[in-house]
N, C-alpha and C positions, 0 to 999 in steps of 0.2 A: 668566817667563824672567828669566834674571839675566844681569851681563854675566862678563868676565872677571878680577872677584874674589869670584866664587863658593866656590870653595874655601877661600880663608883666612877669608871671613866664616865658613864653617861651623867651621873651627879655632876661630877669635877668640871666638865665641860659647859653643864647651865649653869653652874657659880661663876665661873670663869667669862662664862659669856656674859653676863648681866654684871657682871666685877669690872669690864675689859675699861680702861680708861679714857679709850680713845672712840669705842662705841658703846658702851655700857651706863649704865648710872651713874657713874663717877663724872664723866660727860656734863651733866645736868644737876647732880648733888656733890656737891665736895667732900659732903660729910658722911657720906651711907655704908654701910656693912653688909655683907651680902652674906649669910650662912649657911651651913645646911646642919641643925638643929632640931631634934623633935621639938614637938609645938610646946610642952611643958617647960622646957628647959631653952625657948628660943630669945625669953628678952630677961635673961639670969644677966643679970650686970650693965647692961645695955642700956642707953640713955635715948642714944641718938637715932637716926635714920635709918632705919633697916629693914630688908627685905630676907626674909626666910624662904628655903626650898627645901622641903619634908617629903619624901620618900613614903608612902603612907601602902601602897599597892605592889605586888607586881601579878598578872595573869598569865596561864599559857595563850601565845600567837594562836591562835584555830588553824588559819593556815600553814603557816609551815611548821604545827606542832610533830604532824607526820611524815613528812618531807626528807628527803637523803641534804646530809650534808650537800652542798651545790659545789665547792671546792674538792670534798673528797668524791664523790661517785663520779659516772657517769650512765648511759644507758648500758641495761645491761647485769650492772652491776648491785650487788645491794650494800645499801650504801646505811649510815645511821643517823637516825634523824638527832640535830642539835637540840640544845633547850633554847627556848624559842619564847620568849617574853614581850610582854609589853607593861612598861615602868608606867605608875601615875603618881604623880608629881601633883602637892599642896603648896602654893605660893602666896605669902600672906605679908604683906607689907604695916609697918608700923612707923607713924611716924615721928620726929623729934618730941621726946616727953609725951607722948601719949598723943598727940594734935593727929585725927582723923583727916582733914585737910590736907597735911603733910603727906600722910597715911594713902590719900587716893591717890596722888600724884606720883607717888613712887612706883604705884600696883597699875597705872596706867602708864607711865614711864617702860615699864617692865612689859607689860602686853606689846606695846608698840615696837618694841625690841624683839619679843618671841614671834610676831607677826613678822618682822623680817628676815627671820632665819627659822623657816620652816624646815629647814635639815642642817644636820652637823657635820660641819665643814669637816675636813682630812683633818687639818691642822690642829684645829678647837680638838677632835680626840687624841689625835698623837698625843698633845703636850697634856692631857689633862691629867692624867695617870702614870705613871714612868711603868714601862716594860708592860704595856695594854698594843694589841693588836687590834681593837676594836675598829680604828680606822679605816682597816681594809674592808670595810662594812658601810662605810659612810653613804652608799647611796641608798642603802635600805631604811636609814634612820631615818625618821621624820616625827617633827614637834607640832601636836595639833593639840586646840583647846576643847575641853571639856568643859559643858555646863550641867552641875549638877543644883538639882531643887534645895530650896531652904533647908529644907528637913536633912537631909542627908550632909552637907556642910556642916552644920549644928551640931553633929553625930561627931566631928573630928574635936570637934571643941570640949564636947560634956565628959569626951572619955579620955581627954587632958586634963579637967578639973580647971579649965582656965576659961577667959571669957572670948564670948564670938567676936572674931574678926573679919572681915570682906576679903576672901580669898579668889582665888584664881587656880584651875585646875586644868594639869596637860599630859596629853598622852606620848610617851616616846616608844613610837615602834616602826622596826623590831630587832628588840637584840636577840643575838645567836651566840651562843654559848656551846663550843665543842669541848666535847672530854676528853681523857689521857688514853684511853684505848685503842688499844691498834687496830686498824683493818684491814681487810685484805681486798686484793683486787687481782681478777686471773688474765694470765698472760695475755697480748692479743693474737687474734688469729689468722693463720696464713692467708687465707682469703684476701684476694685483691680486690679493693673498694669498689665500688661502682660511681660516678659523677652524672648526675643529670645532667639533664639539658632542656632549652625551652624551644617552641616552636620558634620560627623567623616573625620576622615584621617589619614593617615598609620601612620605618627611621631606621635612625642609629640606633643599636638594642647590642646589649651582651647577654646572654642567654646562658655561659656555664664558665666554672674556671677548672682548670685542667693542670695537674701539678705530674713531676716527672713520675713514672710506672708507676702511673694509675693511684700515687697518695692523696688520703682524701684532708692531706694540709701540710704547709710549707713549710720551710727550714729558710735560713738566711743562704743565699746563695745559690735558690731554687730558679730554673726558668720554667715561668709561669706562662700558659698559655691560657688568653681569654678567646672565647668564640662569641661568633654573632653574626650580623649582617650588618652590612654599608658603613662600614667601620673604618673608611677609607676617607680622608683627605688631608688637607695644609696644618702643618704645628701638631700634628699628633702628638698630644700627650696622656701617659699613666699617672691618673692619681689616686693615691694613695690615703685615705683617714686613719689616721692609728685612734687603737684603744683608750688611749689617757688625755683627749680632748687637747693634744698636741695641734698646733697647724699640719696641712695635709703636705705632703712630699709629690711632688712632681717630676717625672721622669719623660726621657726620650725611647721610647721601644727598640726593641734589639729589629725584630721585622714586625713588620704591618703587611696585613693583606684584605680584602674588604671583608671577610669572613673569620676573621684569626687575625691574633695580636701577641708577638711575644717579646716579655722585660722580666728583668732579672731582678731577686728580691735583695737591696744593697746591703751593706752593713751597718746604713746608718738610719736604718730601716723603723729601730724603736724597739719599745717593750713589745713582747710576745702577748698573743690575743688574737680576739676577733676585728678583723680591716675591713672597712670597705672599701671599696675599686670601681673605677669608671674611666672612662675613656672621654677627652676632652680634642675636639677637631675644631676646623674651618673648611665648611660646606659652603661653596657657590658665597664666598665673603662673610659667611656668616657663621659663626660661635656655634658650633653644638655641642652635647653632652649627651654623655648616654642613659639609662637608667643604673643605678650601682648594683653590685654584688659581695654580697657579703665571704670571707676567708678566713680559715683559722693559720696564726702564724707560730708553730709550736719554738719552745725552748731546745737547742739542739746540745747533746753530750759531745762535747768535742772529741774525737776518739783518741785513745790514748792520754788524754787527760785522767783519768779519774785513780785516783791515788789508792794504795793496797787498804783496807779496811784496818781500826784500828781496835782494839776489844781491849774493853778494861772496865773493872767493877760493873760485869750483868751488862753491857754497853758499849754496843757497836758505832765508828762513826768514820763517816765517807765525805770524801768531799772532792771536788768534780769541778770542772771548767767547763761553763755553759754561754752558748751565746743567742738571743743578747743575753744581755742579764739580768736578773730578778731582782725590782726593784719593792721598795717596803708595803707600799699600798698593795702587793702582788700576793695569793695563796699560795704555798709553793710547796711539792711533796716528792719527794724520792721514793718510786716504788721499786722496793729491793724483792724482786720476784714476784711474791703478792702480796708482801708486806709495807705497809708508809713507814717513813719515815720523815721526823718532821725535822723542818729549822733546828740547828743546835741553839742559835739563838733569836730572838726579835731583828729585821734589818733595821739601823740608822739608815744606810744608802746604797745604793741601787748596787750590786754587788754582781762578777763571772765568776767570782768561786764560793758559790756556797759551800757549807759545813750541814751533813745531817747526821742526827742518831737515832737511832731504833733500839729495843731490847736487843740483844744476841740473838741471833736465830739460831737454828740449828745445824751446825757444820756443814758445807757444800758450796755448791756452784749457783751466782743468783744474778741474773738478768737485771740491769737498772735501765728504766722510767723515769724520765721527770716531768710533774704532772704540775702546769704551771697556770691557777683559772680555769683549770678542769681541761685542757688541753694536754696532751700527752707527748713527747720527744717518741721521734720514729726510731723503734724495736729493728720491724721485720724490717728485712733488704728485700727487695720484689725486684731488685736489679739481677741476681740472679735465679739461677732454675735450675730444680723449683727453688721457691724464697724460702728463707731462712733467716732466723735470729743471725745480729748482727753480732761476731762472735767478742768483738772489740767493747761491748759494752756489758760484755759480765766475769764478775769478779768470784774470788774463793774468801768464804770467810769460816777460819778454822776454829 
């Protein structure tokens, strides 16, 4: 979710893209301007080379117009749906002194750039906007073109009062746009998870992962056990995919047995997220691999880390030592009881001690959550009995 300069990041980042020097217009034209100007007001003074980007639309997404927050909910929960957009974009090129020649070259310059970047990089929206989270979105966004008929072009033109130009039209979707309101989410429940499991099969096959009493997802420093069949032989290795299209982590298992495999989640394990996991042998001289399995690997509160609450003007703010750590492309929410609490600020870089604020609540005792990609830091202790909140992670805020 992003906040409310979603939209100009998504401008700022096609100026910026189609401006860039090194792949952009500039590249190819030495002399071009790149603006984002309404169509009246887009060749005020302008001689030279330029390409216009006019904001002309924006619609509700259909799809996730009714949709929970994906960051803030989960199952269960009722969650609120973001504003949910898709921006359309007029791209009108014009070239030196009026020369149409010039004119198509730059608008085909420009297409063959928007064709190569059918979605907007991490970066292109970090830098496009100062203090925009949009980025953390970057795989939802995608830049697709639009052709619309004569008639309807013409329409952008006559209610400018200016003359028709051979334009280009693109859809960017979709932005998500979350508001300042709090929500709530209720405790979890003492109920100990249950884990599937798959039937056997003749290969190599993992069929469940198994985390210590019965949690249905890991902590750094968890011994993970996989099950399966014929999961026995030479160079056994655990590999590991993380979340952020890192290379995979490869390990040696604590034991192996042909049915069951257990390794320990290390420290240098990565961002918290969904892993995949597989099992990599040498059968009879030959290489196998298993099929993968997917894992949630939560954000853990270090205990005793999490600092007294601080209250001042209407505003509480906590802040905690998490491992690993939250890094900026990352959603990140401190649920203080049933209350979020967000970021005190945007991260620059990958940070263990986040800072969050919330309104004040009201005077008492409040269990902290960190919900990090919609993955949740483990509450209940199911090590004892029966299980109980973990009493180490709640605070008094007076």
């Amino acid at each position: 979710m992003s906040n409310y300069k979603a939209i100009a990041t998504v401008t700022a980042a096609l100026r910026n893209l189609l401006s860039d020097v090194d792949y952009g217009l500039p590249r190819v034209f030495s002399d071009v301007k790149v603006t984002t100007k309404p169509l009246d007001k887009a060749r005020e003074g302008v001689k030279a080379n330029q390409l216009n980007i006019y904001l002309y639309q924006f619609l509700p997404n259909p799809t996730w117009r009714n949709m929970s927050d994906p960051a803030l909910g989960r199952a269960g929960e009722n969650g609120k749906p973001p504003v949910a957009l898709d921006l359309y974009y007029l791209v009108t090129a014009y070239g030196e002194g009026d020369d149409d020649v010039k004119g198509h070259e730059l608008i085909g310059k420009a297409m063959d750039i928007m064709h190569d970047n059918p979605r907007l990089a991490v970066d292109e929206l970090q830098l496009a906007v100062e203090d925009n989270d949009l980025f953390k979105d970057a795989g939802l966004i995608t830049v697709v073109p639009q052709f619309l008929p004569l008639e309807e072009l013409s329409k952008f033109w006559t209610s400018a009062s200016t003359g028709f130009r051979v334009s280009m039209v693109y859809k960017v979707s979709v932005v998500l746009i979350s508001g300042e309101r709090e929500l709530e989410a209720g405790l979890p429940s003492y109920q100990e998870p249950q884990t599937a499991t798959m039937p056997g099969a003749a290969w190599p096959a993992l069929h469940g992962v198994r985390f210590p009493n019965g949690q249905d997802r890991g902590e750094i420093g968890d011994q993970v056990m996989l099950e399966g069949n014929g999961l026995s032989g030479e160079n056994l290795r655990v590999i590991l995919d993380p979340p952020d299209n890192a290379d995979p982590i490869s390990m040696a298992p604590d034991e192996s047995s042909p049915d069951r495999v257990l390794f320990t989640l290390p420290q240098n394990v990565g961002p918290c997220g969904r892993y995949r996991v597989w099992l990599r042998m040498d059968q009879d001289g030959i290489e196998m691999e298993t099929n993968a399995l997917i894992f949630a690997l939560a954000c853990r509160i270090v205990a005793d880390s999490v600092q007294e609450p601080q209250t001042a003007d209407g505003k509480t703010t906590i802040q905690l030592t998490c491992e690993p750590g939250i890094n900026p492309a990352q959603h990140a929410y401190l649920l203080v009881g049933s209350r979020f609490a967000r970021l005190e600020e945007i991260l620059k870089k990958t940070t263990d001690q986040p800072r969050f604020v919330l309104d004040t609540p009201e005077p008492g005792d409040y269990y902290l959550r960190l919900r990090v990609n919609g993955i949740d830091s483990r509450l209940v202790d199911f090590s004892q009995s029966p299980p109980r909140f973990n009493q180490k992670l709640k605070v008094t805020i007076a």
